[in-house]
N, CA and C of each residue as an Amber inpcrd file, in Angstrom:
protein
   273
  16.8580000  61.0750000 146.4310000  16.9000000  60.7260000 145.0220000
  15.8670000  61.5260000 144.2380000  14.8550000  61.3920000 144.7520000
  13.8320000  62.4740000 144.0960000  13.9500000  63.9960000 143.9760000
  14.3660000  64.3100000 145.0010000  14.8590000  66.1060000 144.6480000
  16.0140000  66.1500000 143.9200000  16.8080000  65.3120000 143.5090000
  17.6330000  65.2070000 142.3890000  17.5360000  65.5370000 141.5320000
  15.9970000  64.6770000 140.8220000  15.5010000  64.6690000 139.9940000
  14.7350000  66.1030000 139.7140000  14.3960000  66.8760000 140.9040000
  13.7520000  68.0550000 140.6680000  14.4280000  69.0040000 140.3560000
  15.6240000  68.9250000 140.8670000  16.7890000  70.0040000 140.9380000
  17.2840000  70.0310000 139.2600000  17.1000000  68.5820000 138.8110000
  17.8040000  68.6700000 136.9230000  16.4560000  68.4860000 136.3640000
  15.4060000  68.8460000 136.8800000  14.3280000  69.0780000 135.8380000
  14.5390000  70.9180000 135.6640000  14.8670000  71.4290000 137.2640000
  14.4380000  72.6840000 137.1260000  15.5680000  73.1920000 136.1060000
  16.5100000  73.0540000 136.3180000  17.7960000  73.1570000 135.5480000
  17.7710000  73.1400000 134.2440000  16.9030000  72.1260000 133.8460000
  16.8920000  71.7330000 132.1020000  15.0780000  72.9540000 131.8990000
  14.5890000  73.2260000 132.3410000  13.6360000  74.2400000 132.4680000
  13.7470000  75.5210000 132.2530000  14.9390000  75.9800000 132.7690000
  15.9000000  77.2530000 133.3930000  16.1310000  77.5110000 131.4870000
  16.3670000  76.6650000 130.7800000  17.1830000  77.0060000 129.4390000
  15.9770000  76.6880000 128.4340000  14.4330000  76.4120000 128.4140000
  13.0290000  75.9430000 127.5470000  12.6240000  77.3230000 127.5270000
  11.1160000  77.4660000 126.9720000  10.4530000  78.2040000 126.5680000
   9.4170000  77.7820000 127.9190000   8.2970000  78.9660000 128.2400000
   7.4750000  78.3170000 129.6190000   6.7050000  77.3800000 129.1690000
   6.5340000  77.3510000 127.2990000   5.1150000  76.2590000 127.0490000
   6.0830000  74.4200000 127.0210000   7.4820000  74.8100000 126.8400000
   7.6980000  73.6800000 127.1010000   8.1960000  72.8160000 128.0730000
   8.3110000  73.8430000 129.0890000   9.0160000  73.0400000 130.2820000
   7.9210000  71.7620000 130.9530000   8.6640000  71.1460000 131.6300000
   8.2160000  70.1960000 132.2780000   8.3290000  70.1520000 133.9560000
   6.8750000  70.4450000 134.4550000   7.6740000  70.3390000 135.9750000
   7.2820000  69.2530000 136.7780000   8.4570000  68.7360000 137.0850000
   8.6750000  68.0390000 138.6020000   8.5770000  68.0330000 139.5790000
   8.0660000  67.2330000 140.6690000   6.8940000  67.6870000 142.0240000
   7.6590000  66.1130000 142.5920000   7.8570000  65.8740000 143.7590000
   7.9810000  64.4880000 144.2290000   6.8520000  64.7740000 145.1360000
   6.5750000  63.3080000 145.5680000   5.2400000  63.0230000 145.9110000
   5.2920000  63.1520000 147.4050000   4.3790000  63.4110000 147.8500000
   4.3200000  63.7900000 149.7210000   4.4910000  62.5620000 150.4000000
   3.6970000  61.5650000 149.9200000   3.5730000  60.0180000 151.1770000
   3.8700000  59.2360000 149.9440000   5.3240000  58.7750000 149.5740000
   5.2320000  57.9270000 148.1390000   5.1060000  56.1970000 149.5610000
   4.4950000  55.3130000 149.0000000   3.9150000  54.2310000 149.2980000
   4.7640000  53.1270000 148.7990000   4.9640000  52.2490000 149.7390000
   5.9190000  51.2120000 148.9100000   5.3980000  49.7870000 149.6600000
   4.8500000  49.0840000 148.3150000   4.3480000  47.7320000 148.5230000
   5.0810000  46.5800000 147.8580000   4.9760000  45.8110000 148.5560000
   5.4560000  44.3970000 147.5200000   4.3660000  43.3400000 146.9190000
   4.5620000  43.5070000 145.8250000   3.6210000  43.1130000 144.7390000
   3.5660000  41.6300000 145.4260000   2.5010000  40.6460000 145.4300000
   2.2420000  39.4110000 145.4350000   1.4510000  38.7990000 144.3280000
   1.7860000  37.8510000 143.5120000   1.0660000  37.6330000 142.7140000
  -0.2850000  36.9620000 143.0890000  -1.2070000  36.5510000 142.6810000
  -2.3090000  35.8110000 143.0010000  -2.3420000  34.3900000 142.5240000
  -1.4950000  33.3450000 142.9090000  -1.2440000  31.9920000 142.8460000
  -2.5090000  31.2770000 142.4520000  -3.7000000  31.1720000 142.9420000
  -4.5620000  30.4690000 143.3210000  -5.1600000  30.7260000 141.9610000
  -5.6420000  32.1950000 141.9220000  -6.3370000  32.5170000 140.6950000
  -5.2900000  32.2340000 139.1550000  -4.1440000  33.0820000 139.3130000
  -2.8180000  32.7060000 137.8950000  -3.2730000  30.9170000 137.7840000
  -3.4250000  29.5980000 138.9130000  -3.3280000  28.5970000 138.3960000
  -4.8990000  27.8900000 137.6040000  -5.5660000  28.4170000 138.6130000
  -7.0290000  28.3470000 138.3900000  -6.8460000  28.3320000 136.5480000
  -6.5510000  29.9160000 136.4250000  -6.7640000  30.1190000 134.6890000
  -6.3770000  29.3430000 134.2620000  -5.0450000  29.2060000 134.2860000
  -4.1020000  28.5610000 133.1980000  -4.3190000  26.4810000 133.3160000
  -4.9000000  26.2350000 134.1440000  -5.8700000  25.3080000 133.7800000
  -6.9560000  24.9010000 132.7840000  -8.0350000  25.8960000 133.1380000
  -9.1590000  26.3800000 132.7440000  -8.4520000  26.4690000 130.7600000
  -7.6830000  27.4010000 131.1180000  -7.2380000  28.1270000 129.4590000
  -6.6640000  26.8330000 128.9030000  -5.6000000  26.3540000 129.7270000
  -4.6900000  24.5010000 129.0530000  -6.3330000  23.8990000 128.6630000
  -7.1060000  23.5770000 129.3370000  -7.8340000  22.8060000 128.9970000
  -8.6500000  23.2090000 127.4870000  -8.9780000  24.2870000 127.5650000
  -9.7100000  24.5870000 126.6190000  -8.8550000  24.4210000 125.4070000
  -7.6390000  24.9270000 125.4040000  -6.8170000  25.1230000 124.1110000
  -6.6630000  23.2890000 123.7730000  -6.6610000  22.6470000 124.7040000
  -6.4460000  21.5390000 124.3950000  -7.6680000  20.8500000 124.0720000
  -8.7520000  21.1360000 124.1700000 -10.3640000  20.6300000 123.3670000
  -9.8220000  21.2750000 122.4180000  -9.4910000  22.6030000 121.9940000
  -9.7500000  22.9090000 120.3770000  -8.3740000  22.4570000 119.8990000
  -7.8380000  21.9350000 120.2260000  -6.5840000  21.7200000 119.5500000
  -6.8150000  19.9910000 118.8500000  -7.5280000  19.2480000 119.6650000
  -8.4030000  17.9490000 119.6430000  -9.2220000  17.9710000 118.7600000
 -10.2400000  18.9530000 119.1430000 -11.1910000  19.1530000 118.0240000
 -10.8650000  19.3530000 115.9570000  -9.6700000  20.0140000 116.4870000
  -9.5800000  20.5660000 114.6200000  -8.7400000  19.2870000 114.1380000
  -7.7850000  18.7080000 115.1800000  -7.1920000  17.3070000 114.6460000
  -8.1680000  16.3690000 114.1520000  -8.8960000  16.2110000 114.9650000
 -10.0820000  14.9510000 114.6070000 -10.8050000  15.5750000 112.9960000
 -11.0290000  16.7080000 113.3000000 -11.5500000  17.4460000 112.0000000
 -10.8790000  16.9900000 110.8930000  -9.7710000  17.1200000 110.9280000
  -8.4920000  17.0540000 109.7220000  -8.5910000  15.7580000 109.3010000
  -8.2690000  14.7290000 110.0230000  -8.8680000  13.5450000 110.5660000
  -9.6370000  12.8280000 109.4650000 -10.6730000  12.7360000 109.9670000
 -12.2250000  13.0490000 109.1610000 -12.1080000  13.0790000 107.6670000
 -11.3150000  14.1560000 106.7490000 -11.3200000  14.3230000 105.6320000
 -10.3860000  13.6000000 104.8770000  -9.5490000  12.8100000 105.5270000
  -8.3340000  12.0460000 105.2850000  -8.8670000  10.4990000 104.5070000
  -8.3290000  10.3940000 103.1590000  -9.3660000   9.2910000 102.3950000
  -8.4650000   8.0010000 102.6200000  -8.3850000   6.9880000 103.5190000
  -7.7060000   5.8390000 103.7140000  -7.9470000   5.1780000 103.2120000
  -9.0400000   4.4860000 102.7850000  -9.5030000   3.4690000 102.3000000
 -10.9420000   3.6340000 101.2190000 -11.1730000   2.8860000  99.7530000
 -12.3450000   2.9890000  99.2480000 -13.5140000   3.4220000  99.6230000
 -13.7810000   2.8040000 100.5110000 -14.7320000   2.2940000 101.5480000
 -14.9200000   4.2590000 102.8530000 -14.1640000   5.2070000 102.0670000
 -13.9690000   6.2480000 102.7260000 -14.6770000   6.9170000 102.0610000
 -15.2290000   6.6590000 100.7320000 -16.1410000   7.6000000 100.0990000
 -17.7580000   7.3250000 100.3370000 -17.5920000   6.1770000 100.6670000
 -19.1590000   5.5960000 100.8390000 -19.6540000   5.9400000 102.0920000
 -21.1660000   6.6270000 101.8430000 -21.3540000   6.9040000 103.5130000
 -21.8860000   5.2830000 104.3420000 -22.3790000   4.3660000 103.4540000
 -23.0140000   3.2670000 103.5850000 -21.7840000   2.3540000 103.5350000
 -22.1280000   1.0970000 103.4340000 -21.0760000  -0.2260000 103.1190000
 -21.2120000   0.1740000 101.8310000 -19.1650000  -0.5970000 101.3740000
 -18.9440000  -0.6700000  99.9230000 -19.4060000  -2.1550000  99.4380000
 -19.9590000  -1.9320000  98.4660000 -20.5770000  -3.3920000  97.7800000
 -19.2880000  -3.7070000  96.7260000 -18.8380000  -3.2510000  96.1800000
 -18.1730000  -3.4300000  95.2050000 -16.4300000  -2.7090000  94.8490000
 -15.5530000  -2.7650000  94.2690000 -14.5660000  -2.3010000  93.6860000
 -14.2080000  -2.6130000  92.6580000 -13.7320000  -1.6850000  91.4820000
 -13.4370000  -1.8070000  89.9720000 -11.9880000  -2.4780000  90.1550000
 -11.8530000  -4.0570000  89.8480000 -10.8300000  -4.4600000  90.2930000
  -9.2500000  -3.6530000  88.7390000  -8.2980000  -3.6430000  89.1540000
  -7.1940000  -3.1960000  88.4310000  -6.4720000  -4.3200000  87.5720000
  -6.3920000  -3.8540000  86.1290000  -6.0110000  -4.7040000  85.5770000
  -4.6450000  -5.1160000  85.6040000  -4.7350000  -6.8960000  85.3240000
  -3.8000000  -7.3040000  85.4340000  -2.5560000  -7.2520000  84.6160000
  -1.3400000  -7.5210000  84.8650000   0.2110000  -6.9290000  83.8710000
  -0.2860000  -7.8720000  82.9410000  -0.7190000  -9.3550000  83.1390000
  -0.5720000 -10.6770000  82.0980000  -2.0230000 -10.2260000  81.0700000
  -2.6520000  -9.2150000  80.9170000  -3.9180000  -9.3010000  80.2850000
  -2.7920000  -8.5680000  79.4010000
């Protein structure tokens, strides 16, 4: 398969200029491995990373949280003593 490839490089070479040809060489000892992924470490991270994304994902909710005015009593940093009661329809 590879001298294939050399044979239609030289070919398409045969018809270039010398500054543009391209040459093709196949490799002396080409090496053939089967990739294994690294299980242990890939789960390790994606722990590590879930966890973290999930503190800051916690964190900015509670943040949001926080600024959200529910009740009177949300402006006061202390106890509310008092409220301006709303007047009534019959006044």
């Amino acid at each position: 398969m590879g001298l294939k490839l050399v044979d239609v490089r030289n070919r398409q070479n045969d018809e270039l200029p010398v500054d543009e040809q391209i040459i093709a060489t196949p490799h002396d000892f080409p090496r053939y491995t089967l990739y294994r992924p690294r299980t242990t470490a890939n789960l390790l991270l994606g722990a590590v990373g879930g966890s973290v994304l999930g503190v800051v994902i916690i964190f900015v909710l509670e943040r949001r949280r926080l600024r959200i005015v529910k009740s009177p009593g949300d402006f006061a940093l202390g106890r509310l003593l008092a409220t301006i009661p709303l007047p009534s329809a019959k006044e």
